[in-house]
N, C-alpha and C positions, 0 to 999 in steps of 0.2 A: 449416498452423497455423490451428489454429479457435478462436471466439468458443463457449462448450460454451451457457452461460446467461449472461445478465441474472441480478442480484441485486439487488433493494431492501426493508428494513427500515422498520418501522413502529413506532414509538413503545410502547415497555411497561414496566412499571415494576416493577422486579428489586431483589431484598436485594445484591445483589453489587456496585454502582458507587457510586461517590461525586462522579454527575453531579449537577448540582442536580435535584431533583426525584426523584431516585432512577430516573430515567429513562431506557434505552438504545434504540437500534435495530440493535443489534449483529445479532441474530438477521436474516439474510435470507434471502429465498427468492424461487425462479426467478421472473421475470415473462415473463409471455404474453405476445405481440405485440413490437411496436416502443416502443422505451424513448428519450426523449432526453436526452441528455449536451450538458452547455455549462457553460460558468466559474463557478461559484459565488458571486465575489467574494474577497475577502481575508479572510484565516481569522481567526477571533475573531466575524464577521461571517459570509460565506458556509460555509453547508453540504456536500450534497454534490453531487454534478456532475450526478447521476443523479435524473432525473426520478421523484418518489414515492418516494425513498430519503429516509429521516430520520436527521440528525447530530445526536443530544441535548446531546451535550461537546463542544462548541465552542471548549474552550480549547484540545481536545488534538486532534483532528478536523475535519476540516471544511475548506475555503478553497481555493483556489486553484491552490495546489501537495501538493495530497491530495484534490484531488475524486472522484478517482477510485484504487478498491484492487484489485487485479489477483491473484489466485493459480490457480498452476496444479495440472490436477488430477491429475497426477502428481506433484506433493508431495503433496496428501490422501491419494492413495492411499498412500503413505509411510507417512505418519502412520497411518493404516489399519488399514496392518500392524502399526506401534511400540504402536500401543494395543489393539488388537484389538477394533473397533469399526469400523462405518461414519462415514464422515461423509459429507453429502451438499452437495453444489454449493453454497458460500452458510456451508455451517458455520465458515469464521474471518470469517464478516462481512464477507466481500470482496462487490463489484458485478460483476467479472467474474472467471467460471472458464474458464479455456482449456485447449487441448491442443497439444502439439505446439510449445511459447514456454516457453525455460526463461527464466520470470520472472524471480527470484532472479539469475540471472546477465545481467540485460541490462544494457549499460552505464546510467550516469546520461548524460541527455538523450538517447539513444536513443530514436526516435519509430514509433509505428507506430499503421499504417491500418486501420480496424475497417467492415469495411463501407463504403458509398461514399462516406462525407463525412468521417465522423469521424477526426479525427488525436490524440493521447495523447503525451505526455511523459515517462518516466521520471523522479520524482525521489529517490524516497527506499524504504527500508524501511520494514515497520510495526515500531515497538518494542510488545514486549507491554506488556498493563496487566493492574490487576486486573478491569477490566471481562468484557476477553478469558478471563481465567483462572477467571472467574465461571462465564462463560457456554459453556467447554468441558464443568469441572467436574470435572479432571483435577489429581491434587495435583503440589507443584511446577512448573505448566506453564510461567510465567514463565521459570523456568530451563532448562525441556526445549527450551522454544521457541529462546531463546536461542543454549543451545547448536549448536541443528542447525543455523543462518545459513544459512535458506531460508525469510525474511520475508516473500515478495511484495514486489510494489512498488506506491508511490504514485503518481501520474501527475495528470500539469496539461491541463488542457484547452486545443490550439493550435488545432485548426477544431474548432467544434462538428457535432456530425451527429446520424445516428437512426442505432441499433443495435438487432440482437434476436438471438438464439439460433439459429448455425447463420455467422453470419456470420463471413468468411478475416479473418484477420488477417496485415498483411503488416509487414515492419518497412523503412518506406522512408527511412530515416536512420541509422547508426551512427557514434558519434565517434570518432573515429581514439586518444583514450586508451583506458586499460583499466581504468576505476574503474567496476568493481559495485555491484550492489543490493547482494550481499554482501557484497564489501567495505565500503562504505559505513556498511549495519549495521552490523560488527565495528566499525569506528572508533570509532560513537559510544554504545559497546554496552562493549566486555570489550575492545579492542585501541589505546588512544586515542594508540600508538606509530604504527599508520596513519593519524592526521589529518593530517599534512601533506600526505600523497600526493594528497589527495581535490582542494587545489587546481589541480589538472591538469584536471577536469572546474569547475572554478569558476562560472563562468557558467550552469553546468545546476543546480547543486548546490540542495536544497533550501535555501531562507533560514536556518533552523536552523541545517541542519547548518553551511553557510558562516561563520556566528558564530562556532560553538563549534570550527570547525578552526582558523582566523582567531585567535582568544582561546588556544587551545592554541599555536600556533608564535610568538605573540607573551612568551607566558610563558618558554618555552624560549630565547627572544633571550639572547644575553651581555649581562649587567650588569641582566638584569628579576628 
């Protein structure tokens, strides 16, 4: 399992979001050399994990348990195919593109080591936006995306390090449930009949999502 590139995005200001300022850094691309990763802070506030990566929507990005976005490039190359187009390392705005790490399917709180320091968290899927769907430029992508529940995942910063392109990734923690990236997705996506399942993984689970499973099984209670 390999680290394929570093990704980080720079600030430009697109007709397509409705960040303030009309501003995204969706758009990124490989960085040269060694790149550092560490906590961002709490979202609303911290950005992104990734050193000279820029988070413009901070209500919806950014923080703590998404500092960092993971996709593998054997989904792109998926995708590739379904559209018949390239896309290149970086094209869903992710910070790392791997090989050989089915993203999508690692558990929540599943940890793995990037190079000699850095440790990563699983917590969450991306849900698409219109940001995303701007910046493909793919009609219906929202829903294509959706569909195919092979989101990448989000990941929280547990040791920070230095990473760069080229660097093993190994996965030196798995939790004995079996709640996915894409499960998780679907949950809070098109299937919200798997939210209860999710509190199996609880304590990993992104805050969000915790809420809204939390808020689901309590509605469902007898006599609510």
């Amino acid at each position: 399992m390999e680290l394929l590139t570093v990704n980080a995005g720079r600030p430009e200001a697109v007709d397509y979001t409705d960040a303030a300022g009309g501003v995204t850094g969706i758009d990124k691309q490989p960085v040269d050399g060694p790149v550092r990763v560490t906590d961002p802070g709490p979202k609303g506030t911290g950005g992104s994990g990734v050193a000279g990566d820029a988070v413009c929507d901070l209500r919806h990005h950014g923080g703590s348990d998404q500092a960092v976005y993971a996709v593998a490039r054997e989904d792109l190359d998926a995708w590739e195919r379904s559209l018949g187009r390239p896309l290149a390392n970086g094209a869903f705005g992710e910070n790392l593109t791997t090989a050989g790490l089915d993203v999508s399917g690692a558990r929540i709180g599943e940890r793995w080591r990037i190079g000699a320091d850095l440790v990563l968290e699983v917590t969450s899927g991306r849900i698409p936006c219109r940001t995303f769907a701007g910046h493909l430029g793919e009609k219906r992508w929202v829903k294509r995306f959706t569909e195919a529940a092979a989101p990448g995942a989000y990941l929280r910063v547990i040791e920070p390090g230095e990473i760069r392109a080229g660097d093993p990734v190994e996965i030196v923690h798995r939790p004995d449930h079996d709640i996915t990236v894409r499960m998780q997705f679907l949950a809070v996506t098109v299937r919200r009949d798997l939210l209860p399942e999710l509190l199996t993984a609880r304590d990993a689970l992104h805050p969000e999502t915790l809420r809204t499973a939390l808020k689901y099984v309590a509605a469902q209670a007898p006599g609510e």
